[in-house]
C-alpha positions in Angstrom: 0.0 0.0 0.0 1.4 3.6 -0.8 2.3 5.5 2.0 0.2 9.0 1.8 0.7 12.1 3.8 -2.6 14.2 4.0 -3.8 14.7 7.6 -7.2 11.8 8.0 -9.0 14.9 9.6 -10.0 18.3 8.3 -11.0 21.3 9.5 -14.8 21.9 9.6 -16.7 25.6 9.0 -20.1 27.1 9.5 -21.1 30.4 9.7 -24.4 31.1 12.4 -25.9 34.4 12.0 -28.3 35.4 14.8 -32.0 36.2 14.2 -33.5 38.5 16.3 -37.2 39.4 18.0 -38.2 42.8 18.5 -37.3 42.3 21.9 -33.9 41.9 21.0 -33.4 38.1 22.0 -31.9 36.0 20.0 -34.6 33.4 18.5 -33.2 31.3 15.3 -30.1 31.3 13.7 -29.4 31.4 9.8 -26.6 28.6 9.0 -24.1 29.7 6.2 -21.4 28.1 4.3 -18.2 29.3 5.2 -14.5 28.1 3.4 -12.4 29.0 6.4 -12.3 30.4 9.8 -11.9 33.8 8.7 -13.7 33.7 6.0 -16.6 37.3 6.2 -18.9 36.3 3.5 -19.9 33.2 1.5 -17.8 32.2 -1.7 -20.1 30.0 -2.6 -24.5 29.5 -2.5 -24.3 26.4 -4.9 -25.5 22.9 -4.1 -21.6 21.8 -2.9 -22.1 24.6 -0.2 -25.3 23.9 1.0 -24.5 19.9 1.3 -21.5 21.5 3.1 -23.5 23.3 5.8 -26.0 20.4 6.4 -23.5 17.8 6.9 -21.1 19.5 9.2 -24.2 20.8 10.8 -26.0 17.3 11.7 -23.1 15.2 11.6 -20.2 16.6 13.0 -21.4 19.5 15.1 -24.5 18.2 15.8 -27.4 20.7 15.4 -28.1 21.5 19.1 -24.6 22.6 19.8 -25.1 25.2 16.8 -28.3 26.4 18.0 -29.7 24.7 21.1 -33.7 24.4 20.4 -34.0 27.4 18.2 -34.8 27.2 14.7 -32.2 27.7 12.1 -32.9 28.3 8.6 -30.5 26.4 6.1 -30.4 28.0 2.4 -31.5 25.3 -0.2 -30.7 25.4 -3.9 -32.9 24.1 -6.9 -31.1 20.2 -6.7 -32.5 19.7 -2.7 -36.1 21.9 -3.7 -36.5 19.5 -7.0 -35.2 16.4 -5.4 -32.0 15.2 -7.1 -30.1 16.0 -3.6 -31.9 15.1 -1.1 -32.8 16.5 2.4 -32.0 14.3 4.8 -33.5 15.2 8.2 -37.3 14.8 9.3 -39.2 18.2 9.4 -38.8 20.4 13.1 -36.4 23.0 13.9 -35.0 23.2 10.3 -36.4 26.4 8.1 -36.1 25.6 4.5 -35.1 29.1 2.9 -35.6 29.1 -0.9 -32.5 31.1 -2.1 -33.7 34.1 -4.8 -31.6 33.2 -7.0 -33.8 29.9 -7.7 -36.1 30.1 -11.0 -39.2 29.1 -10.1 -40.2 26.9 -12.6 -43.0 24.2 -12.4 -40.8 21.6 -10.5 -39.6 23.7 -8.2 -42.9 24.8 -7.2 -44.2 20.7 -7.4 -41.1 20.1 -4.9 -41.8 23.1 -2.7 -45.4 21.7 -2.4 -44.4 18.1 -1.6 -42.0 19.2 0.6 -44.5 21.5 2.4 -46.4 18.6 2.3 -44.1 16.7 4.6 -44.3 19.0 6.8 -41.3 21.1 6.3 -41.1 24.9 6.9 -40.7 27.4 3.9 -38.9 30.6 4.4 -38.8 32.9 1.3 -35.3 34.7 0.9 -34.7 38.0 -0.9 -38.5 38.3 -1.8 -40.0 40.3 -4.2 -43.8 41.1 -5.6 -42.7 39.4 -9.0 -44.6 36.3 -10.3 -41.8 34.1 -9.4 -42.7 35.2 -5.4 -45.5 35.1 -5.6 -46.1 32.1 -6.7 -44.6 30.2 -4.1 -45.9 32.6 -1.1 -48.7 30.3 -0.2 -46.8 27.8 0.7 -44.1 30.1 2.8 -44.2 30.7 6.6 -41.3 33.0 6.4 -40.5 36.0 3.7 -37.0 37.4 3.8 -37.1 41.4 2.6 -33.3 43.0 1.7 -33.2 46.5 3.7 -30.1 47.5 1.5 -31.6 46.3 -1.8 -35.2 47.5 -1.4 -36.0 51.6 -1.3 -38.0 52.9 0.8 -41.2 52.8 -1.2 -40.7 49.4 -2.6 -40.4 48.3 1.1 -43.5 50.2 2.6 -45.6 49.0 -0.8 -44.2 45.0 -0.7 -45.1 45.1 3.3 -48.4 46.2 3.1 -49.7 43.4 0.3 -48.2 40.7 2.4 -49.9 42.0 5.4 -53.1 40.4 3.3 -51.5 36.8 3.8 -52.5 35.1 7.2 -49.7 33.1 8.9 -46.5 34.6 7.4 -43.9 35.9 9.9 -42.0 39.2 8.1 -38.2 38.7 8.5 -35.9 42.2 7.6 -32.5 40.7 6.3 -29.5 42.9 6.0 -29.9 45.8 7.8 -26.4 47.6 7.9 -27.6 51.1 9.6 -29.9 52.1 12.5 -31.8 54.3 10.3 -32.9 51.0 8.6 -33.4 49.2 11.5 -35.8 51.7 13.1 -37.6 51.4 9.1 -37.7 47.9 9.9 -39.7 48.3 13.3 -41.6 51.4 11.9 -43.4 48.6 9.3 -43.5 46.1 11.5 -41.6 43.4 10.8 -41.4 40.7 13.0 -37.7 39.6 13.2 -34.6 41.0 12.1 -31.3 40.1 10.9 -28.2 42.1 9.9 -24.7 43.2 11.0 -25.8 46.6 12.8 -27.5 43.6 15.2 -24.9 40.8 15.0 -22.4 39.5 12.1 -22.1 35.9 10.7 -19.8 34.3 13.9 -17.8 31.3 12.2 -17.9 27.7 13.7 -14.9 25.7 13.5 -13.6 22.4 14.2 -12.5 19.0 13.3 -13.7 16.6 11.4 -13.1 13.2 10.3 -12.6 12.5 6.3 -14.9 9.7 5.1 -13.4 7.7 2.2 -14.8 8.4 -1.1 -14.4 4.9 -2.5 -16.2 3.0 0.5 -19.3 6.3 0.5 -19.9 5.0 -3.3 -19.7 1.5 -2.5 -22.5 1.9 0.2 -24.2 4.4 -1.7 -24.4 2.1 -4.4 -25.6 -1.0 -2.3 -27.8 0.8 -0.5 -29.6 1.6 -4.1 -30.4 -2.2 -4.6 -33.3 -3.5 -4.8 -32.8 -6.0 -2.4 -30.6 -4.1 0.1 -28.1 -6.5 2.4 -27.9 -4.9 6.0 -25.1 -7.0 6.9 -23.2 -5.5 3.6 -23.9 -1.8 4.8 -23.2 -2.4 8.5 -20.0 -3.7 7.1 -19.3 -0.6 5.3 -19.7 1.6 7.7 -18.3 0.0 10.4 -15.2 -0.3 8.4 -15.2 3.8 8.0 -14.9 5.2 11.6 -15.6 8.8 9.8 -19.0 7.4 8.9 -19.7 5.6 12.0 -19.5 8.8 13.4 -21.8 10.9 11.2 -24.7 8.4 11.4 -24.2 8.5 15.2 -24.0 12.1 15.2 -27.4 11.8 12.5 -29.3 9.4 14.7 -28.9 12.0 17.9 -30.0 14.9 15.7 -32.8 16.7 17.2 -34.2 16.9 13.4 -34.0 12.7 13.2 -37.4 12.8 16.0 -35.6 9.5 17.4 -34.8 9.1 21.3 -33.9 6.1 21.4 -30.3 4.8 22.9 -27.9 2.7 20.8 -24.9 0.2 21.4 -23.6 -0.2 18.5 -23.5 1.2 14.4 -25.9 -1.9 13.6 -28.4 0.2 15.8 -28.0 3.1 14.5 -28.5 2.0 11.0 -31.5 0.3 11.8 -32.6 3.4 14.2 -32.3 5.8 11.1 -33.7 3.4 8.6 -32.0 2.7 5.5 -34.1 5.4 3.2 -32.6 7.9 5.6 -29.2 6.4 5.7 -28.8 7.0 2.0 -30.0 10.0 2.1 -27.1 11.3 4.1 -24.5 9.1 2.0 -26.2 10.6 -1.1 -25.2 14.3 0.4 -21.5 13.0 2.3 -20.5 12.3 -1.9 -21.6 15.9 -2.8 -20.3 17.8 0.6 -16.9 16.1 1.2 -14.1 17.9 -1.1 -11.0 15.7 1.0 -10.1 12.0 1.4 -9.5 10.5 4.7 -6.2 9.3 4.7 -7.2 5.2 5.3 -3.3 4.1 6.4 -3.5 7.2 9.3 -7.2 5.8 10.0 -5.5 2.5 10.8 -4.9 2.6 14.2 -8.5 3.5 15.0 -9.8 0.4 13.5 -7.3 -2.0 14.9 -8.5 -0.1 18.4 -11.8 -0.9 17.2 -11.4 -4.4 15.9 -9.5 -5.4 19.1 -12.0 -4.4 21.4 -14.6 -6.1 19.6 -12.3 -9.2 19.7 -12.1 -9.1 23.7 -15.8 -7.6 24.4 -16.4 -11.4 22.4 -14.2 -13.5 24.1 -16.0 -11.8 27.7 -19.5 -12.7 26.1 -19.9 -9.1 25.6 -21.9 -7.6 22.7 -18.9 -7.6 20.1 -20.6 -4.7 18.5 -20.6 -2.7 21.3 -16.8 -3.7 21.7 -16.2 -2.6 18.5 -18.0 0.8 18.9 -16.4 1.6 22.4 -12.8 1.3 20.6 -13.9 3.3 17.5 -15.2 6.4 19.3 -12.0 6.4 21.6 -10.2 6.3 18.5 -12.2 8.9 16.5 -12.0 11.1 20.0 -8.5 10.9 19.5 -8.2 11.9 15.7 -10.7 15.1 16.2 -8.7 16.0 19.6 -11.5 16.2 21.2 -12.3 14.2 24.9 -13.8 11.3 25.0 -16.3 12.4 27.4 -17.1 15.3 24.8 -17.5 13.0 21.8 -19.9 10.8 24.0 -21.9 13.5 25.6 -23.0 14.5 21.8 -24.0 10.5 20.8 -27.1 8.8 21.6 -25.2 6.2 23.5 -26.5 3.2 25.5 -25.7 3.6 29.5 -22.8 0.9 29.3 -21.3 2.6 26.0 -21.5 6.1 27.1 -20.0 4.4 31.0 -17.2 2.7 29.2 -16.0 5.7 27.8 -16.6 8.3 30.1 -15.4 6.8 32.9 -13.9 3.8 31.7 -17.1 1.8 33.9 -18.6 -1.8 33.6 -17.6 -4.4 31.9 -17.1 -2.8 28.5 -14.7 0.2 30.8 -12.6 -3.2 31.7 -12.5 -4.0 27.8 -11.6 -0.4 26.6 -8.7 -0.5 29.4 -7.5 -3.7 28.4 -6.9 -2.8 24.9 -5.8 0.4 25.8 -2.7 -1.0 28.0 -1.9 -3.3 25.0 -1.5 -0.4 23.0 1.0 1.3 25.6 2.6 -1.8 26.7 1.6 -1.7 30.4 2.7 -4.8 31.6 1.8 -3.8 35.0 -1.8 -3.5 33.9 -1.4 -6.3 31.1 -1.6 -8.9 34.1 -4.3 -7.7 35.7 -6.2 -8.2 32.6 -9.1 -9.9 31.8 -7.4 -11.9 29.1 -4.2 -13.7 28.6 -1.0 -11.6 26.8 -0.8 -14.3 24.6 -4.4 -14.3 23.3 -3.8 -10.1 22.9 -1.2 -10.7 21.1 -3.0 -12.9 18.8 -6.0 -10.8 18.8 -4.1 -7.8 17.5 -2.4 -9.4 15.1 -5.6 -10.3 13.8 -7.3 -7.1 13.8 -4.1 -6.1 12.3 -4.9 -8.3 9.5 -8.0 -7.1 8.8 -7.0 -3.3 8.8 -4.6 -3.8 6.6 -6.8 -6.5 4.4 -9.5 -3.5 4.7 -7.3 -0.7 3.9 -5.9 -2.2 1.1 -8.5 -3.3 -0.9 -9.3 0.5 -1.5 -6.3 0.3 -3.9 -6.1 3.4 -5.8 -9.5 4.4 -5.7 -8.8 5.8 -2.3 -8.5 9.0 -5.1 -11.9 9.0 -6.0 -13.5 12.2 -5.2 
C-alpha cells in the first residue's frame, strides 16, 4: 500500500448568524457556508455549499450545539427543492429558505409543495412582488425582505400586500444602519437580521474525512433492490468517519428519534436505510478531501480489538467494536472522550465505558488500551491472557490492513 501524507482529519466551517425578536433576544439562527475560519462572506451558495452546511451541521457538530432548540434556517438550492439532492433530516427546527436566486419553474414549485407537504417549513429569501414570489408565497411561513436592496417605497408597498396573507412571519435581512433598522420596526416586521445587530460568527472544528471509494460502494448498495444490512453495516463499520456521522445523524434533534444505541448496527437500523442513503447521497456531494485510510488504521485495529475481547468476555462484540472506535475517533478530532460521548445517543454501558472507563465494557476499553502502551503492569491484571492479545491484535491487524488495502487506488476518487 502507498504510503500517503494528507492529515485523516479536516478542519470543519459554518457560519451562524443570529435572528432577532423585537425584543432583542436571539430566537433562530441562519446557518451559512463558510470556506475557512476567517472567511466574512460566503464564496459559494451552490449545491456543494449547501451539502457542506448540512453535513457538518448534523453530523459533525451536531445541530443542538449550533443552536440549542431554536430554529435555524439552512439555504436550499434548486437540486435539494427538486429532489436530485436530497434533504435528509425529518421536518422540526430546520427552516427551509428558498434562495432568490432559484427560478421558479414548475418543478420547483411541485417540490416546494411536496416538501411543504411533509411537513417542512418554507422561508422565502430576498423576496420580491414578481410572479416568481408570488407564486410560491402560499406555501411560505417565512418572507425574507433585503433592507439594502429595497428603497423605501418598494419596502412600505411589498409590506403592506403581504400583510393580506395570514400566517406569514416578516423577516428584515440585511440591515447595515440604525436608520434601517428603526424602518424595519416602523413597518413592523417581526424579526430581524443584519450586522448593525450581530455579524455571521464562524464555527470551526475538526472533522473526520470519510473515504470516497467505501461512500460510493454503500451508496451504491444501499440503491439495490434487495438491500443487504449485513453489507452496509459492514461498510460503515469499516469507515470510523462514517460511524460517526450516522451516530452524530441518529442523535440529531431533526431525526425525532430518542432512542439509545450500542452499536452502528443500531444506528443504521434506528435511522432506517431510506434515511441512511439520504445522508451518503449528500456525504458524496459535501466532502471535497479524502481521509487518509493508512493514518485511519490505528483507529480500526482499536476498534477491531476491542470487539475481539468484548467477544471473548461474552460481551456484545458490536458494542466492543463501537467503544474502541469512538475512543479512537475522539483521539483523531482531539476532542475528549467524554465530549464526543456526551453529543452521541449512546446506551448507558457505552456512554460508561468511555466516560469513565465503567462496567464491563470500561474493563475491555482498558484492556486494549494497556496493549496499546505496553503496560505490563496492567497487562496482568487483565481480563485476558497476553498471549491471546497478542494474537488478537495481530488479527485485527490483519483485517486493517486487508481493509485498507482493498481501497487500492481508488482511495482517489473524489
Amino acid at each position: 500500500m502507498s504510503v500517503t501524507t494528507a492529515p485523516p482529519t479536516r478542519a470543519i466551517h459554518v457560519g451562524r448568524q443570529p435572528v432577532y425578536d423585537r425584543f432583542g433576544d436571539v430566537v433562530g439562527y441562519e446557518l451559512l457556508f463558510r470556506s475557512s475560519a476567517d472567511a466574512v462572506s460566503a464564496t459559494s451558495r451552490n449545491a456543494f455549499a449547501t451539502s457542506q452546511v448540512i453535513v457538518s451541521a448534523f453530523t459533525e457538530f451536531g445541530l443542538g450545539q449550533l443552536v440549542g432548540d431554536r430554529p435555524c434556517f439552512v439555504n436550499l438550492t434548486r437540486e435539494f427543492l427538486v429532489g436530485d439532492l436530497p434533504v435528509p433530516f425529518d421536518p422540526g427546527q430546520t427552516v427551509l429558505e428558498v434562495l432568490e436566486t432559484v427560478t421558479v419553474d414548475d418543478k420547483v414549485y411541485a417540490g416546494v409543495r411536496d416538501l411543504v407537504e411533509r411537513g417542512y417549513t418554507i422561508a422565502l429569501d430576498d423576496f420580491r412582488l414578481d410572479e416568481t414570489g408570488v407564486r410560491l408565497l402560499p406555501m411560505a411561513t417565512y418572507v425574507k425582505l433585503d433592507m439594502v436592496d429595497n428603497d423605501t417605497e418598494t419596502l412600505t408597498s411589498t409590506v403592506g400586500r403581504l400583510r393580506g396573507q395570514p400566517g406569514l412571519t416578516l423577516v428584515a435581512e440585511r440591515i447595515e444602519s440604525e436608520e434601517r433598522l428603526a424602518l424595519a420596526f416602523e413597518l413592523g416586521f417581526e424579526l430581524f437580521q443584519g450586522h448593525v445587530l450581530g455579524r455571521a460568527h464562524v464555527i470551526s472544528g475538526r472533522g473526520l474525512s470519510p473515504s470516497a471509494i467505501r461512500r460510493l460502494d454503500l451508496l451504491t448498495t444501499l440503491t439495490a433492490n434487495e438491500i443487504d444490512l449485513r453489507k452496509v453495516v459492514a461498510l460503515v463499520t469499516t469507515d470510523p468517519a462514517l460511524s460517526f456521522r450516522l451516530l452524530r445523524a441518529t442523535n440529531s434533534a431533526a431525526s425525532g428519534l430518542r432512542q439509545k444505541v450500542g452499536s452502528i448496527r443500531d444506528a443504521i437500523v434506528l435511522l432506517g436505510l431510506h434515511r441512511v442513503r439520504e445522508w451518503v447521497a449528500l456525504m458524496v456531494v459535501s466532502d471535497v478531501s479524502e481521509a487518509t485510510e493508512d493514518q485511519l488504521a490505528a483507529v480500526l485495529i482499536r476498534a477491531r480489538l476491542c470487539q475481539t475481547v468484548a467477544e471473548h468476555l461474552d460481551l456484545p462484540p458490536e458494542s466492543g467494536f463501537t467503544v474502541g472506535l469512538l475512543s479512537g475517533v475522539a483521539d483523531l478530532i482531539d476532542q475528549s472522550i467524554a465530549e464526543v460521548a456526551h453529543h452521541l445517543p449512546l446506551t448507558a454501558d457505552v456512554a460508561a465505558a468511555l466516560i469513565r472507563g465503567e462496567g464491563r465494557l470500561g474493563e475491555v476499553l482498558a484492556t486494549v488500551h494497556s496493549y496499546e502502551r505496553v503496560d505490563l503492569g496492567a497487562l496482568g491484571q487483565a481480563p485476558v491472557d497476553s498471549g491471546e492479545l497478542a494474537q488478537a491484535y495481530l488479527s485485527a491487524l490483519g483485517w486493517s490492513t486487508q481493509t485498507l488495502t482493498s481501497l487500492g487506488d481508488n482511495r482517489r476518487i473524489s
